[in-house]
C-alpha positions as a Markdown table, in Angstrom:
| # | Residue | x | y | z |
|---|---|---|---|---|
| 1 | Unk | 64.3 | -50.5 | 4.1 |
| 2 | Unk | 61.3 | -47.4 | 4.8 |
| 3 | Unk | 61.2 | -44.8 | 2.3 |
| 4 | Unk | 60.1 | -41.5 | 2.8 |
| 5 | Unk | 58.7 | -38.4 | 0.5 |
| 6 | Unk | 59.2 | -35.0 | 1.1 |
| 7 | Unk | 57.0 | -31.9 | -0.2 |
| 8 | Unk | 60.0 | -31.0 | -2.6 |
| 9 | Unk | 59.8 | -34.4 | -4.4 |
| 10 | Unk | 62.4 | -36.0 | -3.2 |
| 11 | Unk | 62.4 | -39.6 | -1.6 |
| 12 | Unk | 64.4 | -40.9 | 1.1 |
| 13 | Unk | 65.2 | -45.0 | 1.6 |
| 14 | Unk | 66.4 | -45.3 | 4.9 |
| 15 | Unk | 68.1 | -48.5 | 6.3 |
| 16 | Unk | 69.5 | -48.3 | 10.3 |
| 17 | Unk | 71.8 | -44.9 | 10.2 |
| 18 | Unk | 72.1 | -45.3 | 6.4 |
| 19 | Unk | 69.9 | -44.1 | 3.3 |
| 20 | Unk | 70.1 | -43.3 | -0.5 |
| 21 | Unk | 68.2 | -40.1 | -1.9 |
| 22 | Unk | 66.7 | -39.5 | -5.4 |
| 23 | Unk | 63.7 | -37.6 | -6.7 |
| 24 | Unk | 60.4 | -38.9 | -7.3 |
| 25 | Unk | 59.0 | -40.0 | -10.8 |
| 26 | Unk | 56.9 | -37.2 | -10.4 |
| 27 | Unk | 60.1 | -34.9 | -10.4 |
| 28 | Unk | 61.1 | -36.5 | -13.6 |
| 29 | Unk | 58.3 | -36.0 | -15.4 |
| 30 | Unk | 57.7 | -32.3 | -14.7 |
| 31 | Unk | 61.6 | -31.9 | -15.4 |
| 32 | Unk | 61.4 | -33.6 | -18.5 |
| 33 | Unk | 64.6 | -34.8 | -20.3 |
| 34 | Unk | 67.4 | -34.6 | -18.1 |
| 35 | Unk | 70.8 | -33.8 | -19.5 |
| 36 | Unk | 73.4 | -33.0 | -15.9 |
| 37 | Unk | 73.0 | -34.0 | -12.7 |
| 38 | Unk | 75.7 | -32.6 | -10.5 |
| 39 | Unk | 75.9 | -34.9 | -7.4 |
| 40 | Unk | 77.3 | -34.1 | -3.7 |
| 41 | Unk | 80.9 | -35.9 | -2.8 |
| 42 | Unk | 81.6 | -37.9 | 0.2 |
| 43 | Unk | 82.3 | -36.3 | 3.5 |
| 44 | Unk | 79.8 | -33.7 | 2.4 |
| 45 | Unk | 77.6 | -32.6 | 5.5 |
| 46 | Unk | 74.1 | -31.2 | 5.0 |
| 47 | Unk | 71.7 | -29.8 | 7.4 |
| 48 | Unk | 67.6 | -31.1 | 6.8 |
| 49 | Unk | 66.7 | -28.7 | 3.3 |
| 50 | Unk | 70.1 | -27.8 | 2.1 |
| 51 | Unk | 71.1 | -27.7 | -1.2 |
| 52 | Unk | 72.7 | -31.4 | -1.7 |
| 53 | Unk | 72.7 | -31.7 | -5.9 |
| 54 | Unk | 71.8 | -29.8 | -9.1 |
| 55 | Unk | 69.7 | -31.2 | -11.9 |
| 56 | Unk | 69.4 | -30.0 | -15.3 |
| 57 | Unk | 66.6 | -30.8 | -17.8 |
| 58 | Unk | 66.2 | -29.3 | -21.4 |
| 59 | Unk | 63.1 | -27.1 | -19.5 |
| 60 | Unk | 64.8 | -26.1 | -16.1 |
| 61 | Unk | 67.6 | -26.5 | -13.7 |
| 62 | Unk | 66.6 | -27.5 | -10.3 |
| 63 | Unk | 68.2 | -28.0 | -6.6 |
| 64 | Unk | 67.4 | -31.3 | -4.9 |
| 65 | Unk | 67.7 | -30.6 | -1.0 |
| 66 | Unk | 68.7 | -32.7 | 1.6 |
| 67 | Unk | 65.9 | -34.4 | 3.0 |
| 68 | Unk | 67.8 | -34.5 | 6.5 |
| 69 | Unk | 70.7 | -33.6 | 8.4 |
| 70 | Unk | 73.9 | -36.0 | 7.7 |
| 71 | Unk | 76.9 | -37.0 | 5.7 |
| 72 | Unk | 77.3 | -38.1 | 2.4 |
| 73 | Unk | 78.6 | -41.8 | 1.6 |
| 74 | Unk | 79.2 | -41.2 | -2.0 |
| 75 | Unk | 77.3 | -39.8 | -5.4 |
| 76 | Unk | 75.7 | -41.5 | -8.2 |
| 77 | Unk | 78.8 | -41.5 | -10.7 |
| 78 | Unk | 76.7 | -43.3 | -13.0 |
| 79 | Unk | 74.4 | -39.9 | -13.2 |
| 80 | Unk | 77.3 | -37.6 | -14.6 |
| 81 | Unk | 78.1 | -40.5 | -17.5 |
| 82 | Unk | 74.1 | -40.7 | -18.0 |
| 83 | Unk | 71.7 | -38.2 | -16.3 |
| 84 | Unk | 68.7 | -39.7 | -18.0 |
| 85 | Unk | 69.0 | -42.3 | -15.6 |
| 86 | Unk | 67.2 | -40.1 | -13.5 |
| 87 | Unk | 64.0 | -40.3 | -16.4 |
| 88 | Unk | 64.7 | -43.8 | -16.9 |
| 89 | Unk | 64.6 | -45.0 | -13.1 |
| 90 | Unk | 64.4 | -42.1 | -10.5 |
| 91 | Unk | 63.7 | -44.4 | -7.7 |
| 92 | Unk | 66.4 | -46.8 | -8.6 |
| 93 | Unk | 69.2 | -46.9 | -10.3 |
| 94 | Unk | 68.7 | -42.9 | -10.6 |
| 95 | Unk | 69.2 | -42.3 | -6.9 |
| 96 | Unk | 71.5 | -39.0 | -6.3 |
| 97 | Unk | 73.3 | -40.1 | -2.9 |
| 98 | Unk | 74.1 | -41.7 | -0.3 |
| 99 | Unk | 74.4 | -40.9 | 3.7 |
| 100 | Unk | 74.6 | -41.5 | 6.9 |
| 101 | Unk | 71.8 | -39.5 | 9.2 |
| 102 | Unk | 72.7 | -37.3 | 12.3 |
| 103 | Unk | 69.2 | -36.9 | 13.4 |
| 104 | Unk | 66.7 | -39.5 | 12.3 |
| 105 | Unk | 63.9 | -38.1 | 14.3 |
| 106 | Unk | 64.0 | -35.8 | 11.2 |
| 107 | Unk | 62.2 | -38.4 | 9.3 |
| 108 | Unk | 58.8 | -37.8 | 11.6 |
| 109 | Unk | 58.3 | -35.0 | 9.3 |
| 110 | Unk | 58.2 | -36.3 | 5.9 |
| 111 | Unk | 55.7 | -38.7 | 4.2 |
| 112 | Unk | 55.1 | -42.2 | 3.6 |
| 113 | Unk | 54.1 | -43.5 | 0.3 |
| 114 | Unk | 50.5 | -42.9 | 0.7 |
| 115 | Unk | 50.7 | -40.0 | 2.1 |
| 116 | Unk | 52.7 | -38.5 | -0.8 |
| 117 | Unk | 50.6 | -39.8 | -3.4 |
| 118 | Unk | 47.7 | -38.1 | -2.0 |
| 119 | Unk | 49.9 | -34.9 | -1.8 |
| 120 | Unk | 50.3 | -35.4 | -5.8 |
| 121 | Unk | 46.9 | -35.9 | -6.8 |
| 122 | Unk | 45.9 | -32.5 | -5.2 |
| 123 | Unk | 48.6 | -30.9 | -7.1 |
């Protein structure tokens, strides 16, 4: 599996036509405590920076946005019972969705690991 960042914070792990999206533990951390996460259902289709999930935090709401153009598989159920999965592991268990990409030559754009923790450290 390849995962990829994008500029919003969001990360992208990307097997064949399939991947699972969450936000970064940056995101997290400037969100603070999480307390809803609102997740996309299946059959879902979302064009490359759509609006794909809400999450709340006891500082601010926030949209995570698709990172590319495709269909959602399912959404993390486990985030509605407990959202501060998301604090606890936001690039594991905390993930937001899963799809299946109509264009992967949208993933040229975004950034690999080093990449985004340069972006970051200048922020």
């Amino acid at each position: 599996m390849v995962r990829y960042y994008t500029e919003d914070h969001e990360w992208i792990e990307v097997e064949d036509d399939n991947a699972i999206v969450g936000i970064t533990d940056y995101a997290q951390g400037q969100l603070g405590d999480v307390v809803f996460v609102e997740t996309p259902t299946a059959e879902t289709i979302f064009a490359k920076g759509d609006d794909a999930a809400v999450v709340e935090s006891v500082k601010a709401a926030s949209d995570v946005y698709a990172p590319v153009s495709g269909e959602v598989i399912k959404g993390n159920d486990a985030l509605v019972e407990d959202p501060a999965l998301v604090n606890s592991d936001p690039e594991g268990e905390g993930w937001f969705f899963k799809m299946t990409l109509t264009d992967s030559t949208e993933l040229d754009a975004l950034m690999d690991e080093d990449a985004y923790k340069e972006f970051i450290a200048d922020l």
